[in-house]
N, C-alpha and C positions, 0 to 999 in steps of 0.2 A: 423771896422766890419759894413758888411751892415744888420741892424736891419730886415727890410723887406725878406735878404735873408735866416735869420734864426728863422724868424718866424716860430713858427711848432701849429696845433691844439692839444687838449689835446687826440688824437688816436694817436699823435708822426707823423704825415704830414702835411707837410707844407699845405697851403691854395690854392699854385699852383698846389701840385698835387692831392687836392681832385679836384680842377676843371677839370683836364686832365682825371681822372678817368670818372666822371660826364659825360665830353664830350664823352669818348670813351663808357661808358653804352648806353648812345643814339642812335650813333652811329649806333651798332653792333645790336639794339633790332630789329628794322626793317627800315634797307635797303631800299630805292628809289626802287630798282629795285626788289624785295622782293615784295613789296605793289603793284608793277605795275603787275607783274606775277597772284597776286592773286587777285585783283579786276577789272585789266583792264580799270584803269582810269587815262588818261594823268595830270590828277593835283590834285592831291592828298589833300580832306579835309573834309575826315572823320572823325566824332566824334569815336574812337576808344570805349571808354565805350558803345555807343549804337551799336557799331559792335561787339563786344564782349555778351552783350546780343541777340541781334538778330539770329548770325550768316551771315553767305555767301552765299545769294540765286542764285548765277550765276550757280553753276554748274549744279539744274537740268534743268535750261532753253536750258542751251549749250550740255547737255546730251541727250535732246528731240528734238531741233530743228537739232540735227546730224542723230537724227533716221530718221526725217521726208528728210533730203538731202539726206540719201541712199535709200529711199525708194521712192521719186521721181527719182533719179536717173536708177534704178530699171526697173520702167514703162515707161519711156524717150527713156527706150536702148531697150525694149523687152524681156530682160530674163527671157526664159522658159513662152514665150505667156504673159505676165504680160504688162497690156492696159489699156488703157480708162481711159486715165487720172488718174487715182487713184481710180477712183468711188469707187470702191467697199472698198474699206477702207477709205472713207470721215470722218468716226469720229475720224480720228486720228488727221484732217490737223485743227477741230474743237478744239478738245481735249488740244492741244498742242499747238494750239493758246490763250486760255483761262488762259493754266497753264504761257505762255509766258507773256502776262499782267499782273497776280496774280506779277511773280515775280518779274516784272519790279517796280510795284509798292515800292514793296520793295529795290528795287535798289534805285530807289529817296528818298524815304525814308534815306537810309544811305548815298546819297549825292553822287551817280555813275551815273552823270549826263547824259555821252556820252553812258556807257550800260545800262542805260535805256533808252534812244533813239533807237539804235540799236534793242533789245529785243522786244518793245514795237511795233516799225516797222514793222519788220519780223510776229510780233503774225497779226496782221491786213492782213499782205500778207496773213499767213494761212485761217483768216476767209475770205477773201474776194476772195480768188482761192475756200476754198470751197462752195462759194454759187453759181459759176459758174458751178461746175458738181451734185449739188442737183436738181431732177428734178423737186420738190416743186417751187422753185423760177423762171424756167420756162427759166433761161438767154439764150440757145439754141431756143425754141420755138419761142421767142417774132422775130425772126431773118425769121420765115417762116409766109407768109402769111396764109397758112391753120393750125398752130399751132403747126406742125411738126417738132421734136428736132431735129431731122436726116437732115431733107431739112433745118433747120436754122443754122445746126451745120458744113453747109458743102459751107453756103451762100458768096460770099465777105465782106456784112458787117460783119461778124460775126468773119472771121479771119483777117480782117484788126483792128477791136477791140480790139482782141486779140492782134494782133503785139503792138499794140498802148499804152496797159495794161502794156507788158512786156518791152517793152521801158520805160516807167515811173518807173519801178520796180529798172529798171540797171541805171537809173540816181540816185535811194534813194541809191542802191546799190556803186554808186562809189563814192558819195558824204559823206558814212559811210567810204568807205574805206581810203578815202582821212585822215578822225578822226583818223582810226585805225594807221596809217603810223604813228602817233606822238607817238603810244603806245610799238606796236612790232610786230615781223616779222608774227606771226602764224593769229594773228588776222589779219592784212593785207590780210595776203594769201587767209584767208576763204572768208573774205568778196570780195577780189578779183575776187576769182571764181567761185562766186556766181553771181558777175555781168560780168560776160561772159558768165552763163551759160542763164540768162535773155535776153542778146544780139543774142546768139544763136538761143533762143526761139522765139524773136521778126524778126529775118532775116525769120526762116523756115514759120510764116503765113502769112508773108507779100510775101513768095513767091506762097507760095499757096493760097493767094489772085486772085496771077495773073496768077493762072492755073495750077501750076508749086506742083500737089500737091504732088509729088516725094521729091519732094526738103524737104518737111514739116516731111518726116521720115529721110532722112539725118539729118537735122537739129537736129531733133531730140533729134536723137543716140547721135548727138555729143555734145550737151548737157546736155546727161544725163553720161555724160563722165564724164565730168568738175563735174558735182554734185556730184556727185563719188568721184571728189578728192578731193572735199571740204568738202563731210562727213567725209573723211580720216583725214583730219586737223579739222576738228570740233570732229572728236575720239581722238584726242591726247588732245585737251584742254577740253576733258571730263574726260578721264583718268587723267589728272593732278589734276583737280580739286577736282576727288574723294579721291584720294587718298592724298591731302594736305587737305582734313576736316577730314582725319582719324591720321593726324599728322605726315605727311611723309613733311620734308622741301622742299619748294618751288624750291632750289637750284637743284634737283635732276631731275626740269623738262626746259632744256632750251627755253628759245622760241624767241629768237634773240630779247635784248631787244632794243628799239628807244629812249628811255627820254633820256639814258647819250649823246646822238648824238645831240635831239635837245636844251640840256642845254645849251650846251656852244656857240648856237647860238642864242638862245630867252631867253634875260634878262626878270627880273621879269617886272622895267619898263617900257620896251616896250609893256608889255601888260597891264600895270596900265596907260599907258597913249592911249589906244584905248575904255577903259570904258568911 
């Protein structure tokens, strides 16, 4: 008789299978892809006690910056006269850039490295688009010789700056999306259409730079299209996230996950040996 195979602990199991228990507890508590749906971070190394105190700040950031993508989206397309840039609602794009920081901090705090890059980004787009339509900071005016918003706001330098702005935007934009691709399909997609809707932005001033200022409400439209769909995909990872802080399982909201795809092609030490 093999001693070893009839070892039992004094619960009456062997020693093999509290370890198989053990393993399978682990297991089944939270999922790889579990943790990726719910913090949207490609490498997972959260102190879990300090997330459990804190809580999950993503969702109101991704619930705010959805409002603010349908709502440019909105003034891009024209619906029902709806113009000028956004002016008339500026303290939103303030507003929700400030709450965007607030929570990103938080995000590094718990060690969500890439969404807090992401979040922390986007908040900067908000303040930095709305100091471009407050007419305190004057960015239209300084573009006219006689101090004139309307003459600077209509000048070449002024939408070739423009083009030049939103060109820089869709480059932070694909170089985010490029992060998201390692995570899952829905964060890809937003960030995706986000930097098409930047490139669209950037083609229509650079063509009403050069005269073409038709072209700059085409453009537009078609832009505020794309924003459109990317609120739609920023509504779905808002709704999931609300309703997984109210304790509805993670499993009931798909979001095409990437880790298991890029496991089994990126060993750990291939990334221990590029540190």
């Amino acid at each position: 008789m093999n001693m070893h195979d009839d070892t039992h602990s004094g619960n009456g199991y062997s020693d093999k299978d509290a370890q198989e228990l053990r393993a399978i507890n682990t297991a089944h508590t939270l999922p790889p892809e579990v943790f990726e749906r719910l913090y949207y971070q490609p490498k997972p190394n959260n102190d879990s006690s300090l997330r459990h105190k804190l809580g999950v700040p993503t969702g109101l950031a991704i619930l705010l910056y959805t409002l603010n993508f349908f709502y440019i989206s909105f003034f891009l397309m024209g619906w029902r006269g709806a113009g000028g840039g956004g002016a008339a609602m500026v303290g939103t794009f303030i507003s929700v850039g400030f709450v965007g920081i607030i929570v990103a901090i938080f995000e590094l705090i718990l060690g969500n490295s890439f969404i807090f890059t992401v979040l922390t980004a986007y908040a900067v787009f908000y303040l930095s688009y709305a100091s471009t339509i407050i007419p305190w900071f004057g960015a239209k005016a300084a573009y006219s010789s006689t101090g004139n918003a309307i003459e600077g706001g209509s000048s070449e330098s002024y939408l070739v700056t423009c083009a030049l702005f939103f060109v820089l935007w869709g480059v932070v934009s694909l170089i985010l999306t490029a992060g998201a691709a390692m995570v899952n399909f829905l964060l890809t997609g937003f960030l995706f259409l986000v930097f098409l809707t930047f490139c669209l932005l950037s083609a229509g001033f650079f063509h009403a730079a050069s005269g073409n200022a038709a072209a700059l409400h085409d453009f537009s439209v078609a832009a505020g299209a794309v924003a459109f769909a990317a609120g739609c995909f920023g509504l779905y990872l808002s709704v999931m996230n609300v309703m997984i802080s109210v304790g509805v399982p993670p499993t009931y909201f798909p979001v095409g996950d990437f880790t298991s795809f890029w496991a089994k092609r990126i060993r750990p030490k291939d990334i221990e040996n590029t540190m």
